[in-house]
Backbone as ProteinMPNN parsed JSONL, in Angstrom:
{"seq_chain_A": "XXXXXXXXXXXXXXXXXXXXXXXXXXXXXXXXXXXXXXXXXXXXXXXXXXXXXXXXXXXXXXXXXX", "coords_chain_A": {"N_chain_A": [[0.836, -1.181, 0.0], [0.472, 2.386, -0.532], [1.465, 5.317, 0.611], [-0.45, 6.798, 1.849], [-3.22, 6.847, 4.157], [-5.231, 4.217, 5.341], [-7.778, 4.717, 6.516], [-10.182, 7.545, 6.097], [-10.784, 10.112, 8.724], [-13.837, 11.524, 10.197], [-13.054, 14.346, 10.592], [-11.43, 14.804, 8.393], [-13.459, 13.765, 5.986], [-15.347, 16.244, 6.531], [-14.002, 18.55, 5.97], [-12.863, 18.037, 3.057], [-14.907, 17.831, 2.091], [-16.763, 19.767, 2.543], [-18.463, 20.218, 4.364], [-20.302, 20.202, 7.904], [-19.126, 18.997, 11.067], [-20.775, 17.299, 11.945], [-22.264, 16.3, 10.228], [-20.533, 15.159, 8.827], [-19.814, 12.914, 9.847], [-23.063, 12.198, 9.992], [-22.511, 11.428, 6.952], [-20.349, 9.097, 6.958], [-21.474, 7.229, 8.391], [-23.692, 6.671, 7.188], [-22.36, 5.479, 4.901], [-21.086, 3.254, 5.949], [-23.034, 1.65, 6.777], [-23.431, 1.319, 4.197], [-21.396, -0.279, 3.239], [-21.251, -2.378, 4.815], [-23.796, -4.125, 4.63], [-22.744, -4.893, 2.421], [-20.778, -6.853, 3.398], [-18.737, -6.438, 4.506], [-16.482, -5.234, 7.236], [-16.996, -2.516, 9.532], [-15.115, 0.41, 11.051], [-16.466, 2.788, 13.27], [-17.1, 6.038, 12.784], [-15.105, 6.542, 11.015], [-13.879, 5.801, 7.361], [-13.51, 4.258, 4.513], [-10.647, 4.579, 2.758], [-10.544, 4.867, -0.59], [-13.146, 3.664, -0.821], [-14.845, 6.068, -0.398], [-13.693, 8.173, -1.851], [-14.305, 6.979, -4.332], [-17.207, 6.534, -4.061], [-18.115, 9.254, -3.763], [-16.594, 10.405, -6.251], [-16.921, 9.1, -8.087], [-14.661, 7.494, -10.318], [-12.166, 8.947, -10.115], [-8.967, 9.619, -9.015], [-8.143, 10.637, -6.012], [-6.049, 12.705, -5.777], [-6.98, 14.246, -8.018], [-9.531, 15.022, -7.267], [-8.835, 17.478, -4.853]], "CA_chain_A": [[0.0, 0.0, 0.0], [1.233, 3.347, -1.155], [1.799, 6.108, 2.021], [-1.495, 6.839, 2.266], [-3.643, 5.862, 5.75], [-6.289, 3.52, 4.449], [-9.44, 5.553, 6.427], [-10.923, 9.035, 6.021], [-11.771, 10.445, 9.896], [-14.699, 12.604, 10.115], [-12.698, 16.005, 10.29], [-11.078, 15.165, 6.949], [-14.378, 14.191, 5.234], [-16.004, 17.371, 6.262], [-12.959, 19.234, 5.265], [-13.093, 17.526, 1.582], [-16.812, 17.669, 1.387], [-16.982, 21.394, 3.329], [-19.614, 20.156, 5.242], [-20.143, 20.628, 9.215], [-18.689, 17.493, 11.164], [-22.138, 16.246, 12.707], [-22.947, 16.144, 8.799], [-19.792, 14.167, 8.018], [-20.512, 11.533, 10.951], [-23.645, 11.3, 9.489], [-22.331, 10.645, 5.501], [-19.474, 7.665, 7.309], [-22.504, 6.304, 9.233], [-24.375, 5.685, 5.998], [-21.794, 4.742, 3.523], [-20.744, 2.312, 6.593], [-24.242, 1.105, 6.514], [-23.643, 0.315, 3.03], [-20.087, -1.469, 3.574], [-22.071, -3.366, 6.092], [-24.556, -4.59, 3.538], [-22.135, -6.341, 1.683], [-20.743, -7.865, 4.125], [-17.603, -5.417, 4.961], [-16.45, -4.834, 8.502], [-16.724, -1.132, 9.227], [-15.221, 1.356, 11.952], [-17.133, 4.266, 13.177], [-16.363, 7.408, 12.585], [-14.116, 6.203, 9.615], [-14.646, 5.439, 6.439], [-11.993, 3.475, 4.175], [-11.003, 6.044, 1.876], [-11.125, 4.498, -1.418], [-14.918, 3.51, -1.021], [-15.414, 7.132, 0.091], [-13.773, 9.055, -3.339], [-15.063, 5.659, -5.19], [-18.58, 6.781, -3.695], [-18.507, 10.774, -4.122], [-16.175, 11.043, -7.118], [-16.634, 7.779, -9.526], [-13.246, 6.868, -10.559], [-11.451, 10.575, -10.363], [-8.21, 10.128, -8.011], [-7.77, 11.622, -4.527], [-5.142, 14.019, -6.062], [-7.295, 14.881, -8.532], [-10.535, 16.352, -6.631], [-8.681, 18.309, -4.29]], "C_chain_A": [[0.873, 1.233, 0.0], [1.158, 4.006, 0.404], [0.605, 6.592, 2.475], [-2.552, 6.161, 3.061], [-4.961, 5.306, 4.501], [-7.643, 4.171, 4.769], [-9.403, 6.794, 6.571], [-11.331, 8.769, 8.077], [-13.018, 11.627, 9.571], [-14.306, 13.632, 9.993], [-12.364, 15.916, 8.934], [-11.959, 15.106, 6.253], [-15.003, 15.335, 5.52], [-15.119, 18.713, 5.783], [-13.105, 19.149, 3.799], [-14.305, 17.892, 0.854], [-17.866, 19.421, 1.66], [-18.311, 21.349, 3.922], [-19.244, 20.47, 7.212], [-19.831, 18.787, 9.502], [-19.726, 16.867, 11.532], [-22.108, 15.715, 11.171], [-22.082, 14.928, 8.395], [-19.644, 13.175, 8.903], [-21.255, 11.078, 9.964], [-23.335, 10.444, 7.658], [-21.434, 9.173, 6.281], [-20.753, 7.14, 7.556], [-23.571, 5.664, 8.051], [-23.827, 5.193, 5.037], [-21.609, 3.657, 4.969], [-21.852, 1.447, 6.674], [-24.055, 0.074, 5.319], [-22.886, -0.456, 3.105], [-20.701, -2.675, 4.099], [-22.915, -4.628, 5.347], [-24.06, -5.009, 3.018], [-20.93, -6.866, 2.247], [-19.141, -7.415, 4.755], [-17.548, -4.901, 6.543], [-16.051, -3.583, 8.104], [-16.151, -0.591, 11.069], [-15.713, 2.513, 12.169], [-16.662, 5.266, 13.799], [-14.942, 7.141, 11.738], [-14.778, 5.606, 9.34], [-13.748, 5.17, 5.426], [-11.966, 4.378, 3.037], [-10.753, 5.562, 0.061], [-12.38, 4.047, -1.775], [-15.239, 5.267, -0.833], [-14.735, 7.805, -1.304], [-14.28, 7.822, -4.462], [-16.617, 6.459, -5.481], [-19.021, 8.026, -4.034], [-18.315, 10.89, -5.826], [-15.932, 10.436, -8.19], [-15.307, 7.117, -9.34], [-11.919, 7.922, -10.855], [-10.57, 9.562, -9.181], [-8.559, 10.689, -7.562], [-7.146, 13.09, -5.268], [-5.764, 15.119, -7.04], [-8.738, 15.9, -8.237], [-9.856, 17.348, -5.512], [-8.219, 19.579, -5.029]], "O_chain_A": [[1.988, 1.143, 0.515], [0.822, 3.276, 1.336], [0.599, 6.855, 3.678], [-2.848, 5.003, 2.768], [-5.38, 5.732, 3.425], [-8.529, 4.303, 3.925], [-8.483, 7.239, 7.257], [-11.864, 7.8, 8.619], [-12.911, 12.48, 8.69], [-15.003, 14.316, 9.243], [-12.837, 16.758, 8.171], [-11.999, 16.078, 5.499], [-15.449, 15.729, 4.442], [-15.626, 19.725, 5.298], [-13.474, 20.176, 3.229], [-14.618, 18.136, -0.311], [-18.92, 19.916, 1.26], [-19.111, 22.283, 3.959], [-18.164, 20.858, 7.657], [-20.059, 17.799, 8.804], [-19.624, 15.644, 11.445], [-21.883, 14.51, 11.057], [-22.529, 13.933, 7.825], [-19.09, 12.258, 8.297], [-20.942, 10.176, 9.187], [-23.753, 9.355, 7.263], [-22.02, 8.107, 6.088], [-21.131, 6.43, 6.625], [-24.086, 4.546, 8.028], [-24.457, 4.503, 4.236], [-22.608, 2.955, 4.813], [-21.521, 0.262, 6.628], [-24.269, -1.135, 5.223], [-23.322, -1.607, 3.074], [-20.531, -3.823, 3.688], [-22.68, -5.826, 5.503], [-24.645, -6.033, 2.664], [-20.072, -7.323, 1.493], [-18.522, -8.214, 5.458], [-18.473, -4.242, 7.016], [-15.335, -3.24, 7.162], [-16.645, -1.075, 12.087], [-15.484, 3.394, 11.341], [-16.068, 5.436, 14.864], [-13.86, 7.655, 12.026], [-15.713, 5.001, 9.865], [-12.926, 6.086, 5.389], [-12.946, 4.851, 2.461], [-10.949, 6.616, -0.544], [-12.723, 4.024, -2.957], [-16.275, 5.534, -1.441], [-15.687, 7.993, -2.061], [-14.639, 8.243, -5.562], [-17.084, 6.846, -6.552], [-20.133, 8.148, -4.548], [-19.197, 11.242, -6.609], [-15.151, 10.767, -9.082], [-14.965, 6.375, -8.419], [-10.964, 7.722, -11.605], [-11.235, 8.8, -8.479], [-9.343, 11.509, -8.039], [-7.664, 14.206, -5.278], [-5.456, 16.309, -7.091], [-9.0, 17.01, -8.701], [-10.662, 18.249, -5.28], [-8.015, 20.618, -4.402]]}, "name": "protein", "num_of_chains": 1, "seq": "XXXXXXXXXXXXXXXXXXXXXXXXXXXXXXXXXXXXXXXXXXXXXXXXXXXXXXXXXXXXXXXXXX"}
């Protein structure tokens, strides 16, 4: 794995997403939902960060939405 941590915490998705952090709780808490659903162990309040720009930004790189 390249140098990059494998999960998003809540401050960085609401940083990324410029939302408030309750807000970016609640987006982890429902993509983790979905993880969940297929059959993916999840931690809360992270959110593995390739499902999370997978999920917002298609198939764009990290480097490339910021």
């Amino acid at each position: 794995m390249e140098n990059a941590k494998m999960f998003l915490r809540a401050e960085e998705v609401a940083e990324i997403m410029e939302v408030s952090l309750p807000y970016a709780y609640k987006l982890i808490r429902e993509m983790n939902r979905e993880l969940t659903r297929k059959g993916c162990f999840t931690i809360a309040g992270r959110i593995d960060r390739k499902f999370f720009f997978d999920h917002f930004y298609g198939t764009r790189e990290e480097q490339e939405v910021q």
